[in-house]
C-alpha positions as CSV (number, residue, x, y, z in Angstrom):
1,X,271.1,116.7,-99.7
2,X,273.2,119.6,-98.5
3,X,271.7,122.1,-100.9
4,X,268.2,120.8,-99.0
5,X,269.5,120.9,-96.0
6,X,270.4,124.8,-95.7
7,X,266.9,125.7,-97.6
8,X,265.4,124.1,-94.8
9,X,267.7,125.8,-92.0
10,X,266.7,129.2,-93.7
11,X,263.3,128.4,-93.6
12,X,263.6,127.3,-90.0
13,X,265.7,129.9,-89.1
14,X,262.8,132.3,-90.3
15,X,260.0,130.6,-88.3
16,X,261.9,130.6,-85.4
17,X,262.2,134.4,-86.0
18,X,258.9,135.2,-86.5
19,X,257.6,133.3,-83.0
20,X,260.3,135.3,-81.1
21,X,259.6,138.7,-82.3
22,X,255.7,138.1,-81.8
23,X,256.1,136.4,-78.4
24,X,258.2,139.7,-77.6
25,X,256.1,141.8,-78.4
26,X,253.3,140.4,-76.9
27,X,254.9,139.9,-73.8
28,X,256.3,143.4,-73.7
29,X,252.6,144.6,-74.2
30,X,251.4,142.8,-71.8
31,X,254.3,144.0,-68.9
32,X,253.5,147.7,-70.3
33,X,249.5,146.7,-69.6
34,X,250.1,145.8,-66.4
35,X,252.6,148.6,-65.1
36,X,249.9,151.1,-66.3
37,X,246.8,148.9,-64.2
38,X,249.5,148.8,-61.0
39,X,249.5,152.9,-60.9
40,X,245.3,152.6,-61.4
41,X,243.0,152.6,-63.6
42,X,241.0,155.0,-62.1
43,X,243.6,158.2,-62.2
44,X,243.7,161.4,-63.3
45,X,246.5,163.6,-63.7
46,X,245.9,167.2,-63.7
47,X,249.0,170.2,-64.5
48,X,248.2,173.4,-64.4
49,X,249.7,176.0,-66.8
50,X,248.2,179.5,-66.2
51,X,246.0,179.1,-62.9
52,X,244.2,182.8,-64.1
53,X,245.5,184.2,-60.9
54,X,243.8,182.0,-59.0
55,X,245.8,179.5,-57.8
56,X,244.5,176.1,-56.0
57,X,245.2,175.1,-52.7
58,X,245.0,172.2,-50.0
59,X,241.5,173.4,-49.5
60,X,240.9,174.0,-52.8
61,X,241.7,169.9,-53.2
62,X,239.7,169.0,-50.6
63,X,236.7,170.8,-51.6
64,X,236.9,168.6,-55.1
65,X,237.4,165.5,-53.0
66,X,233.7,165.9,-51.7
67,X,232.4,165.7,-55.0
68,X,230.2,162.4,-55.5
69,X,232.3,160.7,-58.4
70,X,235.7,162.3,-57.2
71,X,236.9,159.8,-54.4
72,X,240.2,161.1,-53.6
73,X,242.8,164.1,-54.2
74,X,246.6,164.6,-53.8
75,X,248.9,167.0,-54.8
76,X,252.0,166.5,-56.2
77,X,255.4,169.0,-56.5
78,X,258.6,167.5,-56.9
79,X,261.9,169.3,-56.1
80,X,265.2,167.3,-56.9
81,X,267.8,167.5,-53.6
82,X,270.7,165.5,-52.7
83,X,270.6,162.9,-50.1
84,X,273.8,162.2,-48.2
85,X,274.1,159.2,-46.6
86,X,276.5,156.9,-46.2
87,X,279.1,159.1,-47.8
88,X,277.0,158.7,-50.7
89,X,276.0,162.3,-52.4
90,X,273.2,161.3,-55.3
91,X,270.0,163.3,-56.5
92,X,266.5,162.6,-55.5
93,X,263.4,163.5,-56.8
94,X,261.8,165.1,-53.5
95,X,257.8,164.7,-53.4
96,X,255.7,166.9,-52.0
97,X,252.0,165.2,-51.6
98,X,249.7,163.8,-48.9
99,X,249.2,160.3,-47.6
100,X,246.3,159.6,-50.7
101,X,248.8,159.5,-52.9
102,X,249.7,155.8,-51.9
103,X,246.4,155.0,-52.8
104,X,245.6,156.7,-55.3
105,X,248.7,155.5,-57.4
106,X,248.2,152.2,-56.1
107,X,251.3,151.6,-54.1
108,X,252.1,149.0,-51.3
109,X,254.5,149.2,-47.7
110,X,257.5,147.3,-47.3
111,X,257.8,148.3,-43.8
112,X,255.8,151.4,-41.7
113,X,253.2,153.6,-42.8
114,X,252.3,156.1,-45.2
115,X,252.1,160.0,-44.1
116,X,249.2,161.4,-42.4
117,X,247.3,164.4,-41.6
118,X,248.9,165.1,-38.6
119,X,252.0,165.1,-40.6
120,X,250.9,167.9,-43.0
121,X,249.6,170.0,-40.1
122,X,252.6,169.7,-37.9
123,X,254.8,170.3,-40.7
124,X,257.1,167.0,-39.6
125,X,260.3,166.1,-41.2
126,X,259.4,162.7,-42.0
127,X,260.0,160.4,-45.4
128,X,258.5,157.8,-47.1
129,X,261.4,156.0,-49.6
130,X,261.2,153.6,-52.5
131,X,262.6,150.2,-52.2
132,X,265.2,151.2,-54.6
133,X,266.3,154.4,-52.2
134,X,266.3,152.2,-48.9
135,X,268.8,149.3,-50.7
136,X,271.1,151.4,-52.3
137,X,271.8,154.3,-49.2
138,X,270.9,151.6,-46.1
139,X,271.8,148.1,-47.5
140,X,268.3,147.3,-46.4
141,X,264.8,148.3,-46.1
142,X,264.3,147.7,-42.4
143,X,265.0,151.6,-41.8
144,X,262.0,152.7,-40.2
145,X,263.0,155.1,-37.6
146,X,266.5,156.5,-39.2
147,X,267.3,159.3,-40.5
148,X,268.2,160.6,-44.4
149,X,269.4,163.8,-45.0
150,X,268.3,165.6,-47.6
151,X,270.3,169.0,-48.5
152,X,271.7,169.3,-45.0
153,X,267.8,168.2,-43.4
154,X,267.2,165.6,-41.3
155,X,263.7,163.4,-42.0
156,X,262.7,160.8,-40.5
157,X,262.2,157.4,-42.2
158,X,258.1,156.3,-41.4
159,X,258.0,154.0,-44.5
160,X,260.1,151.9,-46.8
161,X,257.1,151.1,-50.4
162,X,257.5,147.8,-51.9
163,X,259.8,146.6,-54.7
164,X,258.3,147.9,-58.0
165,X,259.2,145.1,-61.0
166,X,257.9,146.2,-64.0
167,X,259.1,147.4,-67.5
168,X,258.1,151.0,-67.4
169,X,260.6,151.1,-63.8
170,X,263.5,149.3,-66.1
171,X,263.0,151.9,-68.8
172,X,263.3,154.7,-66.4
173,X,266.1,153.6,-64.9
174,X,267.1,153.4,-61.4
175,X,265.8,156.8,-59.4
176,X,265.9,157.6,-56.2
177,X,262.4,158.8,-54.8
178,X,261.3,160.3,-51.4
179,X,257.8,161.1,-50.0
180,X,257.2,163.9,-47.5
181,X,254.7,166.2,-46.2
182,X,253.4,168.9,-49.1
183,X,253.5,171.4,-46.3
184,X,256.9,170.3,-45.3
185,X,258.2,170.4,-48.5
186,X,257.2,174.2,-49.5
187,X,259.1,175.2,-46.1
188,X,262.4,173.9,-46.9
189,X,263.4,176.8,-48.3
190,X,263.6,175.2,-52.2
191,X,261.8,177.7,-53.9
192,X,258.4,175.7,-53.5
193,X,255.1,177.8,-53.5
194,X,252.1,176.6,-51.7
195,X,250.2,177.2,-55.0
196,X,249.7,173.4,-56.6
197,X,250.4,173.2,-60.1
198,X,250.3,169.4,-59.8
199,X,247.7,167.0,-58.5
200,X,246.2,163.6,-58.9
201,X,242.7,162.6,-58.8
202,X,241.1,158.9,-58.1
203,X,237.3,158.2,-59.5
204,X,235.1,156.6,-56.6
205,X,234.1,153.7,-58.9
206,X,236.0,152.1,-61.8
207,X,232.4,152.4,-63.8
208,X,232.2,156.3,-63.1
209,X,235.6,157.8,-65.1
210,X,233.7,159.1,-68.0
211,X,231.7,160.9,-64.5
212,X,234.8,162.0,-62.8
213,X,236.7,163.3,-66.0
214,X,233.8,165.7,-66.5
215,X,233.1,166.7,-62.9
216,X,237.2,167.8,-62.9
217,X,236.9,169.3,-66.5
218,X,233.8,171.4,-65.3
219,X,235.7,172.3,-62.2
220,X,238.7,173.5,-63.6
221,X,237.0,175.4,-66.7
222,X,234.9,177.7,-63.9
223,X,237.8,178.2,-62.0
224,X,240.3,179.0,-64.7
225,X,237.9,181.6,-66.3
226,X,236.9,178.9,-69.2
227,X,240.4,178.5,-70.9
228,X,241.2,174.7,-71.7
229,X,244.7,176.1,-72.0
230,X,245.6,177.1,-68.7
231,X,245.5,173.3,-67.8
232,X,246.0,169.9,-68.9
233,X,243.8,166.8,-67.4
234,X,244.8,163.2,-68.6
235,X,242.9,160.1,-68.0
236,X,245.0,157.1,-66.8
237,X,242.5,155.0,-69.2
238,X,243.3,157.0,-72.0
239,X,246.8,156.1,-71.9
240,X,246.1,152.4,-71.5
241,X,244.3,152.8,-74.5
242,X,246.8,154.3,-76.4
243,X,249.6,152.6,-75.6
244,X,247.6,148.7,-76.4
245,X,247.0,150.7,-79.7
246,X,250.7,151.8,-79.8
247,X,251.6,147.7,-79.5
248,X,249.4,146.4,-81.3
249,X,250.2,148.1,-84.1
250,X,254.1,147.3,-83.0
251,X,252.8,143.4,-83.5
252,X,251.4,143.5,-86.7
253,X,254.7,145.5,-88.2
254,X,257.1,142.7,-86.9
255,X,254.7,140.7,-88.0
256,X,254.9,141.5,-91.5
257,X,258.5,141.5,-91.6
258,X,258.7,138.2,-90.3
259,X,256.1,137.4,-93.1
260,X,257.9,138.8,-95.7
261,X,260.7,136.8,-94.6
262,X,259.0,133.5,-94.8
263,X,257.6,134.7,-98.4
264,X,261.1,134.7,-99.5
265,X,262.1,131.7,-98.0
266,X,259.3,129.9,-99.4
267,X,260.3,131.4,-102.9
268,X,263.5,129.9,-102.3
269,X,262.5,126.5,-101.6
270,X,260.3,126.6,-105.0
271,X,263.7,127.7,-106.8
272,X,265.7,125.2,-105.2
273,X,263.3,122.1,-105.8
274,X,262.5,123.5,-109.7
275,X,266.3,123.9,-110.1
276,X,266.8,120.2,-108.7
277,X,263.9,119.0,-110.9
278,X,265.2,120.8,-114.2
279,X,269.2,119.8,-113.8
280,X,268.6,116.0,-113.9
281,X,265.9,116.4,-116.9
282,X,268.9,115.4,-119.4
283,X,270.1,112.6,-117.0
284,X,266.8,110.9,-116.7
285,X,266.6,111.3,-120.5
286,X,269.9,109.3,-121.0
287,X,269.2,106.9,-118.5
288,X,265.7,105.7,-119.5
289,X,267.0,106.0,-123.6
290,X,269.6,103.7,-122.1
């Protein structure tokens, strides 16, 4: 009975196994699904590597934006400064965009508003913060209205986004991110050129990506003299689509292991019962001759 007994454990100890590591991984595909879809399916990212001396610019961004399948633009540069607050000295990552980034990338208030045009043209020293930024510096994301210095300058907070809970965000690791002004950020004195080697791109319709890839293809070949290599456009979709390959495949490998397990522990229970079937041959023998 107590041989049967721990055949039985190993065989349930192997099941149990194999439901946890598929239910994991299908769960972590599914969080990694979904924190792709919350920055939009509908995004393009777009670095540029050699911009052929002709660099782009705000107006540059705009003039895309009026395309039919092209809905919205943004740049993006990021410069890393210290806020000090609190007595607290950390690093930020410093963005540099407009106020279509929000939407674009799909991303929600707390508390204020997002950064406008009159922002960009009057060159204000305001800040949008991430959840994360607003707990750890203020205790609280009811700042709107304070102040947060970043290397010596003083912005003013207009906008606290929402909480972001997903796995991508626990992978990454806490970071402390500010919003402001592109135009503000290239006069801070950081080293920033007003050339953008960064932006982001939103599709007008969810149906119209295969549309908007090639309309920002097209527009980059003409302007960068025909050379695929002097940028690099990605396709949020694309990335969706490799990464449910990337789990999927994840699933059937722990899968099989977990298969493989059971296999053995299934060979084990045959040895076990054809071991407790041949040792009592000679005793059932002697009893029935008896």
């Amino acid at each position: 009975k107590l041989r049967s007994f721990l055949t039985m454990l190993g065989i349930i100890i192997r099941v149990f196994s194999l439901v946890v590591l598929v239910s994991i991984t299908n769960s972590a595909t599914d969080s990694v699904t979904d924190s792709i879809n919350s920055l939009g399916s509908n995004l393009f990212s777009v670095n540029i590597r050699d911009d052929k001396g002709k660099p782009v610019r705000m107006d540059d961004l705009k003039e895309l934006a009026r395309e039919e399948s092209i809905d919205m633009t943004a740049p993006m540069t990021q410069s890393s400064m210290f806020i000090n607050e609190s007595e607290d000295e950390d690093s930020a990552s410093v963005y540099g965009t407009t106020g279509d980034i929000f939407t674009i990338q799909n991303k929600k208030l707390a508390q204020g508003r997002f950064i406008k045009s009159v922002d960009l043209d009057n060159h204000s020293m305001v800040a949008v913060i991430s959840h994360t930024t607003a707990e750890e510096f203020f205790g609280s994301v009811n700042v709107v209205g304070q102040n947060i210095t970043l290397d010596g300058m003083k912005f003013q907070i207009i906008g606290v986004l929402e909480e972001e809970e997903n796995t991508m965000s626990a992978m990454m690791g806490e970071s402390y991110d500010v919003y402001i002004p592109f135009t503000t950020l290239i006069r801070t004195g950081t080293d920033i050129s007003s050339d953008i080697t960064s932006f982001y791109a939103s599709s007008s319709k969810d149906d119209s990506m295969d549309q908007a890839e090639t309309t920002l293809n097209t527009w980059l070949l003409n302007r960068f003299e025909n050379d695929e290599d002097a940028f690099k456009l990605i396709n949020q979709s694309s990335i969706l689509e490799v990464m449910e390959s990337v789990t999927g495949t994840m699933t059937l490998w722990l899968g099989g292991i977990a298969g493989i397990s059971l296999l053995v522990g299934g060979i084990g229970i045959m040895n076990i019962m054809l071991v407790s079937v041949t040792e009592r041959t000679r005793e059932i023998g002697i009893r029935k001759a008896i």
